[in-house]
C-alpha positions in Angstrom: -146.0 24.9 69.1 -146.8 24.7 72.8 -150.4 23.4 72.1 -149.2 20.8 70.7 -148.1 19.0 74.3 -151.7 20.2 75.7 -153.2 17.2 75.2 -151.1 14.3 76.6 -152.4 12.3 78.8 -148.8 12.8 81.2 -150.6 10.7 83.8 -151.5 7.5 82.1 -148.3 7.3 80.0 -146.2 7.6 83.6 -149.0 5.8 86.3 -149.6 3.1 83.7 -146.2 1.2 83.6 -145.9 1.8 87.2 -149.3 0.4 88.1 -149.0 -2.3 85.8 -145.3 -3.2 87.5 -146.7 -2.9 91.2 -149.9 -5.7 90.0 -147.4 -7.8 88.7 -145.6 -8.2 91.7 -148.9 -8.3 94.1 -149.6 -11.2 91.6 -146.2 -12.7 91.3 -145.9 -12.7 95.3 -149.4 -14.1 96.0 -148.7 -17.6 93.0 -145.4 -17.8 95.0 -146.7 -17.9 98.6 -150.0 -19.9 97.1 -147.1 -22.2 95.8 -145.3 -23.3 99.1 -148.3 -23.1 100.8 -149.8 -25.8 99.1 -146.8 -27.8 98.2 -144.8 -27.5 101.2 -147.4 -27.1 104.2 -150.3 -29.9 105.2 -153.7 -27.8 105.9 -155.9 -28.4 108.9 -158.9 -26.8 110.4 -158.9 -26.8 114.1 -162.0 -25.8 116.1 -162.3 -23.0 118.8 -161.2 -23.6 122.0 -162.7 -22.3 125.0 -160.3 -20.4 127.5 -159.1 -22.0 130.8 -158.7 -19.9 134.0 -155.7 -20.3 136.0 -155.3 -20.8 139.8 -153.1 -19.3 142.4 -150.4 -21.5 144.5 -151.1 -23.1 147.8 -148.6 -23.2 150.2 -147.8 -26.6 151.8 -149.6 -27.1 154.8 -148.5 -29.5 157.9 -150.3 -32.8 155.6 -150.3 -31.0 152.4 -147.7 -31.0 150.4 -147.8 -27.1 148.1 -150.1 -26.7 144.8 -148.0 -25.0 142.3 -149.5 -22.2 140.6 -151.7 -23.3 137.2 -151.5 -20.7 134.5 -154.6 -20.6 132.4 -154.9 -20.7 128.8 -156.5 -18.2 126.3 -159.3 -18.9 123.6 -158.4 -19.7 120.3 -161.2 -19.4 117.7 -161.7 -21.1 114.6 -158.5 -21.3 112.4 -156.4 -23.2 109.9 -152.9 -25.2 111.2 -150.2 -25.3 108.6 -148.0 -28.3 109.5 -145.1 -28.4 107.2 -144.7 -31.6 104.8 -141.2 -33.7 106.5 -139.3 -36.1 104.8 -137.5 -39.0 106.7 -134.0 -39.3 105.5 -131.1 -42.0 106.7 -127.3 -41.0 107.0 -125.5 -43.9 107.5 -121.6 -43.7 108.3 -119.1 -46.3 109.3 -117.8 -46.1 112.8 -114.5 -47.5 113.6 -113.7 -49.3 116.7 -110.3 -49.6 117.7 -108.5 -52.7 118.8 -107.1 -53.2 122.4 -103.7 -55.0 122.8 -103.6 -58.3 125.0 -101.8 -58.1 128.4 -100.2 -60.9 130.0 -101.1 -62.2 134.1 -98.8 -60.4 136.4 -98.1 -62.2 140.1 -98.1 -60.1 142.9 -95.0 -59.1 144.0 -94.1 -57.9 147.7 -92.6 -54.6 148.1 -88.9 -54.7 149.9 -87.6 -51.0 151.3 -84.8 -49.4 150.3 -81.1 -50.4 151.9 -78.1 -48.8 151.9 -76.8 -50.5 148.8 -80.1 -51.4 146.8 -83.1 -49.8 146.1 -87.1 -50.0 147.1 -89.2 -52.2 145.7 -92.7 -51.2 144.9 -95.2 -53.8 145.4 -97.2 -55.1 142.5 -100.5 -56.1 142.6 -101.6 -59.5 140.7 -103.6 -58.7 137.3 -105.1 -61.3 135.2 -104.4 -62.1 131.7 -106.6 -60.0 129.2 -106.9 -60.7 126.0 -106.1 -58.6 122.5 -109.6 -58.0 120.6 -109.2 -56.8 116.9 -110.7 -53.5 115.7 -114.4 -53.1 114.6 -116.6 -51.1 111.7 -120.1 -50.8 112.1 -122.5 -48.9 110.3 -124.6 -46.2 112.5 -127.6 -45.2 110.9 -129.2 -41.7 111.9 -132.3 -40.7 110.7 -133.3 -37.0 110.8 -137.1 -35.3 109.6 -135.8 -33.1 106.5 -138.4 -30.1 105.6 -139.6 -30.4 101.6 -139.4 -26.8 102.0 -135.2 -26.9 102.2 -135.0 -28.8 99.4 -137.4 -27.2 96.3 -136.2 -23.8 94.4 -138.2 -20.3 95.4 -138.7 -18.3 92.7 -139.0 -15.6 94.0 -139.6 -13.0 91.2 -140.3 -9.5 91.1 -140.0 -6.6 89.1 -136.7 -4.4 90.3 -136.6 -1.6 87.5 -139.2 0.7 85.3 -137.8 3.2 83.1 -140.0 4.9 81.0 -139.0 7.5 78.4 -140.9 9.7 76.2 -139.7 12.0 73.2 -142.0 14.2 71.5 -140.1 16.4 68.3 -142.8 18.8 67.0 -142.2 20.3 63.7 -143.4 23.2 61.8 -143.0 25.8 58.8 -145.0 28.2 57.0 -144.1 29.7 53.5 -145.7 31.6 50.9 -145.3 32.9 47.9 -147.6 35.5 46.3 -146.9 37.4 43.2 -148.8 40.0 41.5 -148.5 41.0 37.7 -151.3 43.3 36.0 -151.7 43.2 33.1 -154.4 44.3 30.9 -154.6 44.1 27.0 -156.9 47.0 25.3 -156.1 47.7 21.8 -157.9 50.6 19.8 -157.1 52.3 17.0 -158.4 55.3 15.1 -157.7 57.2 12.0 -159.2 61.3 11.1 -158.9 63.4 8.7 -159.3 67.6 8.5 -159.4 70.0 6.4 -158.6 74.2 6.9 -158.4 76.7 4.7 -157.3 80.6 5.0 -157.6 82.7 2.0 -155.4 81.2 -0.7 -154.1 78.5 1.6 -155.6 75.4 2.9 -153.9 72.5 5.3 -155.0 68.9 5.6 -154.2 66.9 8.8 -154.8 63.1 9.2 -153.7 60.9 12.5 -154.2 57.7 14.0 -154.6 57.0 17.7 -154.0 52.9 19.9 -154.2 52.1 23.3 -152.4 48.9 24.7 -153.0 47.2 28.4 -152.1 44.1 29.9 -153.2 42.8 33.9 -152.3 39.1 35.3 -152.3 38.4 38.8 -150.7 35.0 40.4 -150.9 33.5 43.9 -148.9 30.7 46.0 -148.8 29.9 49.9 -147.0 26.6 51.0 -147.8 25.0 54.4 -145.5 22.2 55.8 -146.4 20.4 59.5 -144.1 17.3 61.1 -145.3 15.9 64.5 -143.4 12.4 66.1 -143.6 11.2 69.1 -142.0 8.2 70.9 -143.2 6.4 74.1 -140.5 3.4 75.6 -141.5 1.3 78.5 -138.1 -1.0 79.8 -139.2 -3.7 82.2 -136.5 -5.8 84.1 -137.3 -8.5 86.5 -134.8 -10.4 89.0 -134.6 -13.1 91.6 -135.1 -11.2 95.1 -133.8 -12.3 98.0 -135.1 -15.5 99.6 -137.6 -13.9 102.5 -136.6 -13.7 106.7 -139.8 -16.0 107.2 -138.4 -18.5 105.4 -135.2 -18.9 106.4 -135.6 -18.3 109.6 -137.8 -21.9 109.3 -135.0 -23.1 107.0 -132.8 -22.5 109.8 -134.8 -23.9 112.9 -134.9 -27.2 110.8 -131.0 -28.0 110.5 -130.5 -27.3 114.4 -133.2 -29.4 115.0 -130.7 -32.1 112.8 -128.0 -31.8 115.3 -128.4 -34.2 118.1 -128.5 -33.1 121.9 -126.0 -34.4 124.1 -127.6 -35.1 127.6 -126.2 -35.2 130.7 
């Protein structure tokens, strides 16, 4: 019974599934970054540039004014710029101005101290008639750069589980059945007749003589073998997270929404 597992190929039927699960992924992951690469991202090939020394600061002098220090740059070779693909949208809201009230001209008044039986007087200062203005809407229109990146679904697929299961039921039985019967058939038969004689007397004898035999010999064996096996692969695939990279790009993109306040 043991030799009957000697054979499998354990290897294959465990590393094959896996393998094939790890290639799909390399493949899913390389169409998905292929994907927003070429949807999302503008391509452009930049030439080399040379690298630029820097130079030390020089201090003012007594007609000089100081050199700052330059910082130099390093070469870049030959590469490819991915500029990502904006869209120009409009947010328009309604802004409400409110209304002042009108206020009537005021004479100036002189201030008079205080006495014993009335009170000080402030003085008042002359203010000229203003007039009420009614409340105002207008429409502000902001316009921000949206990524197309924020705004198309990543599918982001992989495969998360592999379970693989093998059941092998090995079966066997040996009868047999032998039986022996002899038999053997010989028939013979024979017949005499004597004669004997003493003096005054004589005797006569006759007899017969058979022979019987019988041999038959019979043989069965039975032989009975069962072998099943059965091999299950289970492949499941889910949505996986929405990577750093991308997010952290996603997320650069709305502060740069937010307007800056200067003072």
């Amino acid at each position: 019974m043991a030799q009957q597992f000697s054979g499998l190929p354990m290897e294959a039927l465990i590393g094959g599934p896996l393998n094939a699960a790890a290639n799909a992924n390399a493949a899913m992951a390389i169409t998905q970054t292929k994907f927003l690469l070429d949807t999302c991202f503008i391509k452009s090939h930049l030439p080399a540039k040379a690298e630029v020394l820097g130079a030390l600061a020089i201090p003012a002098t007594g007609t000089t004014p100081a050199v700052p220090e330059k910082i130099g740059t390093p070469a870049v070779p030959e590469h490819d710029e991915y500029a990502p693909i904006m869209i120009v949208m409009s947010l328009t809201r309604a802004v409400i101005t409110p209304g002042t009230k009108g206020v009537p001209a005021v004479a100036a008044v002189t201030g008079v101290p205080a006495t014993a039986t009335t009170p000080a007087v402030q003085a008042v200062t002359a203010v000229d008639k203003i007039d009420a203005t009614p409340a105002i809407i207008q429409n502000v229109t902001t316009q921000f750069n949206l990524p197309m990146l924020t705004i198309i679904p990543i599918n982001s697929l992989a495969v998360e589980t592999v379970d693989i299961t093998f059941e092998m039921e090995v079966k066997s039985s040996f009868s047999e059945e032998q039986t022996d019967t002899s038999s053997k058939e010989m028939k013979s038969e024979g017949s005499f007749e004597a004669k004997a004689g003493w003096g005054p007397f004589s005797v006569t004898v006759k007899g017969s003589a058979s022979y019987d035999s019988k041999d038959s010999s019979t043989h069965n064996t039975h032989y009975e073998k069962s072998n099943s096996a059965k091999y299950t692969v289970n492949v499941h695939a889910g949505q996986l997270p929405v990577p750093k990279g991308v997010n952290t790009i996603i997320e650069a993109f709305t502060q740069c929404i937010q307007p800056i306040t200067l003072n």
